[in-house]
N, C-alpha and C positions, 0 to 999 in steps of 0.2 A: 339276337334281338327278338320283341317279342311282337307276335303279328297281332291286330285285329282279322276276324272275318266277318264279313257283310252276309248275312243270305239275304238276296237279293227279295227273294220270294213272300218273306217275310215283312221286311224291313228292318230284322235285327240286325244289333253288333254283338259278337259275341268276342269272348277270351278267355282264358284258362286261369286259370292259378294252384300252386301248388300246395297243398295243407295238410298240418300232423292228422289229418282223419283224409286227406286223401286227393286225387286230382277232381279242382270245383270246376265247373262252367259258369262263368257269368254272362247275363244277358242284357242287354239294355235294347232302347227305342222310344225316339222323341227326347232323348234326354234322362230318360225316368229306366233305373233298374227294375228289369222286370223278371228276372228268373236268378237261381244261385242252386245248382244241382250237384250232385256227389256222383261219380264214376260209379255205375250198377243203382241205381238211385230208384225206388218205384217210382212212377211215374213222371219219370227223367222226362226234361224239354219240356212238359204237362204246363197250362192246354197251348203255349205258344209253339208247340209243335218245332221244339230244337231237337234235332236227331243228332241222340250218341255216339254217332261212328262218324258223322261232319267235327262233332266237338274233340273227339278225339284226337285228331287230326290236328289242334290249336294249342300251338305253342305259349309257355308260359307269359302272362303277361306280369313284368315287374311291378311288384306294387309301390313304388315311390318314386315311379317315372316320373320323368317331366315330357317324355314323350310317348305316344301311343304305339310307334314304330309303323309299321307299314298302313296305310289308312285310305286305302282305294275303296272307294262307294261308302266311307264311313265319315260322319258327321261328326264334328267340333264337339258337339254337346252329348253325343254318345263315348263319345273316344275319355271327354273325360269322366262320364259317370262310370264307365269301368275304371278308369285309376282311382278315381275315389273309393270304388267298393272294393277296391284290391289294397286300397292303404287302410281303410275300415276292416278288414279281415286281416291284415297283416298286423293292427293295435290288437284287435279281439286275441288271436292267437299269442301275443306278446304279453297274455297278462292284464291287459286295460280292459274298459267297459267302455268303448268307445258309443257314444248317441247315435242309436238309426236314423236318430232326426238331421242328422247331417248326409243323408242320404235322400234325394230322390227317387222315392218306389211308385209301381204302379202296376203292382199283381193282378192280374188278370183272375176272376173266381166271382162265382155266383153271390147272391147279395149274404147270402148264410154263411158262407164261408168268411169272404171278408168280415164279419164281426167275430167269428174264432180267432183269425188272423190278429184283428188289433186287438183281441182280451190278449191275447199270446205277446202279444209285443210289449205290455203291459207287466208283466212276468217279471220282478228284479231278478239282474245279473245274481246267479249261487242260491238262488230261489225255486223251489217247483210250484206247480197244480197241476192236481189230479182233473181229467177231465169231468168227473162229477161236477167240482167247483168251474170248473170253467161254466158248464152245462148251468149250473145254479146262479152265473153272475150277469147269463145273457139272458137267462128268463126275468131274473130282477128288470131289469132294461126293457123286458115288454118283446126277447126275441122266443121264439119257440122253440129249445133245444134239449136234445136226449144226451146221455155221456155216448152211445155209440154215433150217432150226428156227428159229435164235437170232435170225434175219435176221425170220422170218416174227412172231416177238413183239415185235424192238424194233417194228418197222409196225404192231401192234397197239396202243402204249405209249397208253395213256385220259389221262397225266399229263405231257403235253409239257412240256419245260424243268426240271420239279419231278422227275421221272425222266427223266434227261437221254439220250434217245435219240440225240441231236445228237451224244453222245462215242464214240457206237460207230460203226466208218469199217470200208470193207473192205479189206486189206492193202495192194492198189494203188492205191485211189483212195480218193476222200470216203466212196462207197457210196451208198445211197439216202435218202430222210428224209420222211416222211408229212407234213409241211407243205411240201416243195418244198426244192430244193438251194440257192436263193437264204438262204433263211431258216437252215439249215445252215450256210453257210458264216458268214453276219453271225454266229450264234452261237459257232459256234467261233475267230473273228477278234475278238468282241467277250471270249474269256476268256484268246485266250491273250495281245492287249492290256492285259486288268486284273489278269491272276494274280499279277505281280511284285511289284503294289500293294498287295495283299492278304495278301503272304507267308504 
């Protein structure tokens, strides 16, 4: 059965889940997913301060529960924002383009970042941008940004996959990816594989 854990200190819930790029941590609080990290992750837990070796520790949470399973100090409205983002990652991986908009988020990041974030969110599914264009679409808008700024937020992204940092590449090559370029590449192999399906 699959546990929630409460850190108390926080106010998180967190849970596990299992995925062809590897074991994720999801986090929630108030309701609103707020972290989706990768095992060895840079700046894993970042900034809600989830530590990797408590996550480790959290067994898988099923994604099309109808239950949360063990749910001491955890909240109704957390218990189900992790099954939702764990039935949202288990369509994404199945092939679908499932809507973040069916997701309650609430990433935690400085005001620069959150505008990387939603140009990223932005991104169609089996689509990239170079952080150049990114850098070019938040100056249109009137934000101030350089391609290594935009570079230094996707690395910061608390919502791996659900803000698809994996779709921003650097002009001549993949670019970098805070779970590792292994995991990058499956991601972007496994959409531009599915996107045709999906129309």
């Amino acid at each position: 059965m699959s546990r929630l854990f409460s850190r108390h200190r926080s106010g998180l819930t967190l849970a596990a889940y299992d995925s062809p790029i590897g074991h994720l941590t999801l986090a929630a609080r108030g309701g609103a997913l707020v972290g989706v990290w990768a095992r060895g992750q840079r700046f894993f837990g970042c900034p809600v301060g989830v530590d990797e070796a408590v996550a480790a520790s959290l067994e898988i949470l099923p994604s099309r529960a109808g239950s949360g399973g063990e749910s001491r100090g955890v909240t109704g409205e957390d218990a189900a924002t992790l099954t939702a983002a764990a039935s949202w990652l288990e369509q994404y991986f199945a092939g679908e383009n499932p809507s973040p908009a069916r997701l309650r988020v609430a990433p935690e990041g400085t005001h620069f970042q959150k505008h990387v974030w939603e140009a990223m969110a932005r991104i169609p599914y089996g689509h990239t941008r170079t952080y150049s264009q990114i850098a070019a679409q938040l100056r249109e808008a009137g934000v101030a940004a350089s391609p290594r700024a935009v570079g230094g937020a996707v690395g910061r992204n608390p919502l791996l996959i659900v803000r698809p940092c994996h779709r921003v590449v650097a002009a001549s090559h993949m670019g970098g990816y805070a779970a590792g370029a292994e995991a990058k590449t499956w991601l972007l192999e496994h959409e531009t594989a599915t996107a045709s399906s999906i129309g």
